[in-house]
C-alpha positions as CSV (number, residue, x, y, z in Angstrom):
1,X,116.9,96.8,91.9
2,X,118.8,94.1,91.1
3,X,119.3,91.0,93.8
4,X,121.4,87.7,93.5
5,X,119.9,87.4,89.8
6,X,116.2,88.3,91.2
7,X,114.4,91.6,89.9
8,X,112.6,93.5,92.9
9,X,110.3,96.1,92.5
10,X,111.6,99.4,93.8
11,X,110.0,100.4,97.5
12,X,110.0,102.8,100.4
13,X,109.9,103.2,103.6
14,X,110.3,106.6,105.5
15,X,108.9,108.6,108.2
16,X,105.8,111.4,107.0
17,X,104.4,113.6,109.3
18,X,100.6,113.6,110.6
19,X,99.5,115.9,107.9
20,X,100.6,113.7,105.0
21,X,98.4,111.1,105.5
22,X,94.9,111.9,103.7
23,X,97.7,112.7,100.8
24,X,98.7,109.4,100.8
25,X,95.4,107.9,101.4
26,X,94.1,109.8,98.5
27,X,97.1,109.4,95.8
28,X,97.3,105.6,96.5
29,X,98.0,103.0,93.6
30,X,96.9,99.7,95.7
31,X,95.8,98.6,98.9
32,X,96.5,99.9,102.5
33,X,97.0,98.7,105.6
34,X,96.5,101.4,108.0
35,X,97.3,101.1,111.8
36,X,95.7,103.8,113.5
37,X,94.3,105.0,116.7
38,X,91.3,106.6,114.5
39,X,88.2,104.2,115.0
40,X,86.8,105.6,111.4
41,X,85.4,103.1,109.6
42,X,87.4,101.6,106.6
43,X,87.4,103.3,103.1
44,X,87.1,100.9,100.1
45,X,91.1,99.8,99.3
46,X,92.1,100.1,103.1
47,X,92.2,97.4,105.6
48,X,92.1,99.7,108.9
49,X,93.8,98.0,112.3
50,X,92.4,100.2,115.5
51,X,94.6,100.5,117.7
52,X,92.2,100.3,121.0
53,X,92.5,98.4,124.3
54,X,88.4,98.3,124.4
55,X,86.8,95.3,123.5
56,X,85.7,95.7,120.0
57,X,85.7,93.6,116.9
58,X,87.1,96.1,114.8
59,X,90.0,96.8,117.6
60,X,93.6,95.8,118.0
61,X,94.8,95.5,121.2
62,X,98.1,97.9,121.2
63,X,100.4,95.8,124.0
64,X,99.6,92.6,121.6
65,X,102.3,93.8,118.9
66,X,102.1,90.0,117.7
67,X,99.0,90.0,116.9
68,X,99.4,93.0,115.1
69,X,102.1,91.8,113.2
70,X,100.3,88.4,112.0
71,X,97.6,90.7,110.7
72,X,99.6,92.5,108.8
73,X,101.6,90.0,107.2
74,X,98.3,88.3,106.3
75,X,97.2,91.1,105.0
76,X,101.0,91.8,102.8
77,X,100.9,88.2,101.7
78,X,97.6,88.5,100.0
79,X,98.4,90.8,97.6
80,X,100.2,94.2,97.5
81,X,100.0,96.9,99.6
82,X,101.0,99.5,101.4
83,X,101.6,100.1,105.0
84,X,101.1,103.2,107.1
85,X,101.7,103.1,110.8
86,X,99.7,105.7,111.9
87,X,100.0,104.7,115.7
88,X,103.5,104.9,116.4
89,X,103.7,107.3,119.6
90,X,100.6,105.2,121.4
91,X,102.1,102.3,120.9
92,X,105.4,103.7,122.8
93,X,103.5,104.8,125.4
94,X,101.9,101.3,125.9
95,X,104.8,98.8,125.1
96,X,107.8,101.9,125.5
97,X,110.3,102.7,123.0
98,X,112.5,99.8,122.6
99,X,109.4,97.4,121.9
100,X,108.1,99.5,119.4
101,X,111.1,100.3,117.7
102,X,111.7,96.3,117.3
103,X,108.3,96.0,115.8
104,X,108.6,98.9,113.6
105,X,111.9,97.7,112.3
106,X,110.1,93.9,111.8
107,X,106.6,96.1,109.7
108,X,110.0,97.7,107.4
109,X,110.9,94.2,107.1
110,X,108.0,92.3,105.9
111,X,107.0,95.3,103.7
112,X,110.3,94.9,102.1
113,X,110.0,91.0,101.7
114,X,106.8,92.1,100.4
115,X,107.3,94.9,97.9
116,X,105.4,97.1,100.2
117,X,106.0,100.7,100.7
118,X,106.1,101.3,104.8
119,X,105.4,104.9,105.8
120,X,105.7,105.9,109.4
121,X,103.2,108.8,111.2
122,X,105.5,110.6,113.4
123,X,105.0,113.6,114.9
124,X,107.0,116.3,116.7
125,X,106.5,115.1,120.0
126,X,108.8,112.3,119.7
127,X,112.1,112.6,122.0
128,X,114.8,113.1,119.4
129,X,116.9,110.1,120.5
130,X,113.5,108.4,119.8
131,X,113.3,109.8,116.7
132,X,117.3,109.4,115.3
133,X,116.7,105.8,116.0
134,X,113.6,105.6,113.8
135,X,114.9,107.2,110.8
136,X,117.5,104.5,111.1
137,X,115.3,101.9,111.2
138,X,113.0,103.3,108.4
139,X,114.9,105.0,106.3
């Protein structure tokens, strides 16, 4: 892609569903940052964000989105990656939709700025006016 004289790697963002996400995981070509609600620990090559209001070191606190999103763009301005929001549907539930949505939409943007791909977990049990607006924000 070509931008105001400026070359840009090609990216993507989209929406994948739960079951895609050992697949991209496993076919990965650099780093991840995964935001998940899986307390796993982290594989070599991913950078795992626990989504968790416990007190852990390892956890995120999921109604802090900013603190979220400086980690990530930390993270993206270190070198390249790729970022999977694995979390999306807890993070409605604690901050509701129109919260989430805005950070989603900021993740897209940063991984863009970044020349990050940005994949979003969502699963069927989304409302579909939830779900309308996330493809527009994603895709």
């Amino acid at each position: 892609m070509l931008l105001r004289g400026h070359r840009y790697l090609e990216t993507s963002s989209r929406l994948v569903s739960p079951e895609n996400v050992p697949k991209l995981l496993n076919k990965r070509r650099r780093n991840v940052i995964l935001i998940t609600r899986d307390p796993a620990p982290p594989r070599e090559g991913v950078s795992v964000l626990w989504l968790s209001t416990i007190d852990h070191p390892r956890a995120v606190d999921p109604r802090k989105l900013h603190v979220i999103e400086q980690k990530v763009w930390e993270s993206l301005r270190s070198g390249n990656a790729d970022v999977i929001l694995d979390g999306l549907e807890y993070l409605i539930l604690e901050n509701g939709p129109e919260p989430a949505l805005r950070f989603v939409g900021k993740l897209r943007d940063m991984a863009v700025l970044t020349n990050s791909n940005f994949y979003v977990v969502a699963s069927d049990a989304l409302e579909e006016r939830i779900r309308s607006l996330l493809k527009r924000i994603v895709e």
